[in-house]
N, C-alpha and C positions, 0 to 999 in steps of 0.2 A: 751716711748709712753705707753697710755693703760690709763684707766677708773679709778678716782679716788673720793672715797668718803671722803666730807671733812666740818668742821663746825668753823662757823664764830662767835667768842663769840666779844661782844662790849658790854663797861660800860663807862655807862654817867650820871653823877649826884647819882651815887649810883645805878641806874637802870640799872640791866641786860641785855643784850638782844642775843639769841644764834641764830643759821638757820644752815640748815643743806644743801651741794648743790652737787652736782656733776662737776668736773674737769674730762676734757676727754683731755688726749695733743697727736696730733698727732704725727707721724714722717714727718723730713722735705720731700718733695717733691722731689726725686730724678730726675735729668733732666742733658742728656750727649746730645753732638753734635761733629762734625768731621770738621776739615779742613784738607787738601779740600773734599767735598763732591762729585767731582769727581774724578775718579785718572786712568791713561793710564798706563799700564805695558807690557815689552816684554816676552814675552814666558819663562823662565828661569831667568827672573830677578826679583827686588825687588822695591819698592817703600814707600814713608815717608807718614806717617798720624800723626796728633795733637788729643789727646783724651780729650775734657775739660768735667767736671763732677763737676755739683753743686746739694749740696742738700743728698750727699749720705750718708750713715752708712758707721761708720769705720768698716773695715773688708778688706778683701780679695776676690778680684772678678775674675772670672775666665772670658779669651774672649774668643770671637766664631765666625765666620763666616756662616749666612745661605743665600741659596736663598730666597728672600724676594716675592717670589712667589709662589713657590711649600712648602716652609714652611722646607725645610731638608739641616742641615747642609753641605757644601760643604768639600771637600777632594784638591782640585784642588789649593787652597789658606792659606796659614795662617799666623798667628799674631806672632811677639815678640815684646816684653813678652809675654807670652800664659795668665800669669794672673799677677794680679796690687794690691797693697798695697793701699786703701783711708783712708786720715786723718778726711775727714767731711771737708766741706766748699767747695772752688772751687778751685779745682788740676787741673793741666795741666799735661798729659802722653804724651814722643813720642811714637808712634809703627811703626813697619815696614812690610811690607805686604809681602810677598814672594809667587812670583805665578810659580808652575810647568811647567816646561819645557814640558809637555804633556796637558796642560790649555787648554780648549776651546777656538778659537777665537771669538773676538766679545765685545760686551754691556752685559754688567749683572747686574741684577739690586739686588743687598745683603744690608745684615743686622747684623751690629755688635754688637753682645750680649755680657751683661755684668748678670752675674752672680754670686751673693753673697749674704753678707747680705740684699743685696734688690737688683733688676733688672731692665734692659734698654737696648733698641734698636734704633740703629743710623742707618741711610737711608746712603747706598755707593753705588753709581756708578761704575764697574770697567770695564773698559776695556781694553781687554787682545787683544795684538798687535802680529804680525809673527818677529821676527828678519827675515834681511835683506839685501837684497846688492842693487848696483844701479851702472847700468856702462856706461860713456862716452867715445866718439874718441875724437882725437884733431883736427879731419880735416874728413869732409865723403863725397868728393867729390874725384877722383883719376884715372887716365889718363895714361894709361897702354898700350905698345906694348906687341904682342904675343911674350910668353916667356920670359918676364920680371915680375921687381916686382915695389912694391911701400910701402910704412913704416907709419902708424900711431902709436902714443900712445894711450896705453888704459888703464884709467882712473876709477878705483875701487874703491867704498867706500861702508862701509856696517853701517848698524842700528840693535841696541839691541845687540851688542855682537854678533853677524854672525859670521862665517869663514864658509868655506870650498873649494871644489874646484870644479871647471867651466867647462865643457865642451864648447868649443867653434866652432862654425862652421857658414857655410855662406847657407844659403836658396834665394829662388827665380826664376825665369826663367832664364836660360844660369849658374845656380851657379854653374854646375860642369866642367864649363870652366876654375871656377878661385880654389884655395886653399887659408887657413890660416894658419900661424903656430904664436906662435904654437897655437896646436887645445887642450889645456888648461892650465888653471891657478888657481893659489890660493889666495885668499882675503888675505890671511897674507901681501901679498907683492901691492902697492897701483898701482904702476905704470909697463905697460908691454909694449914693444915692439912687435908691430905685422905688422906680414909683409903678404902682400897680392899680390898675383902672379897670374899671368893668363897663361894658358896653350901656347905651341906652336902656335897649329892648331884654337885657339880664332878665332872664326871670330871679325871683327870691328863691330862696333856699341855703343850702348848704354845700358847698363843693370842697372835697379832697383834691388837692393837685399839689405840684412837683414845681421847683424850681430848679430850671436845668443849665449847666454850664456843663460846655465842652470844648475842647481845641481841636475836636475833630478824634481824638485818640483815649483820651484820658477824658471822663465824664464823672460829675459831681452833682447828686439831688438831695435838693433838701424840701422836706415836708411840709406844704402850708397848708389854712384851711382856713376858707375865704366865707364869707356871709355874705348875702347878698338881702340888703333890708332897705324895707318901705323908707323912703328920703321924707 
């Protein structure tokens, strides 16, 4: 690239003829884009982006993650490769996104910088997800004499890589008529046995109540509805 002076000599029939003119050649026009241009990730995990790039100088380009709002590189995410080798013409990169396990939740709306012998900014959506659990019974209806018990399974699965472990208990009106055991669990293991008992002195009746699982943060009720009938 860059401004060139240059002179055009032409003979015809013995006749000279020179001109003098200016050549200016630019650099090609560099221009990158992402698939996918949105991308969902969990808290401590990673996710794949395609980098195409036409148009660039050979060289070596460093990437960057900013907010595409406030304008200041982010800490919370980053790229591998950190930085890419271009040949000129149009390259295809993969990268891999990795988002901290302490990431904000939510929509964000970034900007992938390239930086080198020439520069460019590609529009990324990210949204950063909670890992997770999600728990079902196999049956939430249950017909119980005082001082007896009755048995569901309970049905765990988690999202993003989740584990840990559950406190479990029962809320509602008349809940401290009945127990659970047990009263917790661990995501490691998918399926549990839980047994639900009702006091001696239960009066009969009808109770609405709640099976509750939490890790302290992240809480999960599921609806049961207990009978309490003459033995």
């Amino acid at each position: 690239p860059g401004l060139y002076q240059l002179r055009l000599r032409a003979e015809v029939g013995g006749v000279v003829r020179k001109a003098a003119f200016s050549l200016r050649l630019n650099a090609p026009q560099m221009t990158a884009s992402l698939m996918p241009q949105t991308l969902s990730v969990y808290q401590g995990r990673e996710g794949s982006l395609t980098l195409r790039v036409r148009g660039a100088a050979r060289g070596t380009y460093a990437l960057a993650l900013k907010d595409a709002i406030t304008g200041g590189f982010i800490s919370w995410a980053s790229l591998s490769p950190a930085s890419i080798t271009l040949e000129g013409g149009e390259q295809e990169v993969g990268l891999t996104l990795r988002v901290a396990a302490s990431a904000p939740l939510g929509t964000h709306s970034l900007a992938l910088v390239l930086l080198g012998p020439g520069s460019a900014e590609v529009p990324l959506s990210v949204t950063v997800l909670q890992p997770t659990f999600h728990a079902t019974l196999d049956r939430t209806s249950f017909a119980i004499a005082p001082g007896r018990s009755a048995t569901a399974t309970l049905t765990l699965s988690t999202e993003g890589g989740y584990s840990g472990t559950l406190g479990v208990y029962l809320v509602g009106n008349g809940a401290d008529r009945f127990s659970l055991a047990p009263n917790q669990v661990n995501t490691g293991v998918r399926n549990w046995g839980l047994v639900l008992s009702a006091a001696a002195d239960a009066p009969a009746g009808a109770y609405a109540l709640e099976v509750v699982l939490t890790d302290g943060i992240i809480t999960r009720r599921i609806p049961i509805a207990v009978s309490v009938v003459a033995p």
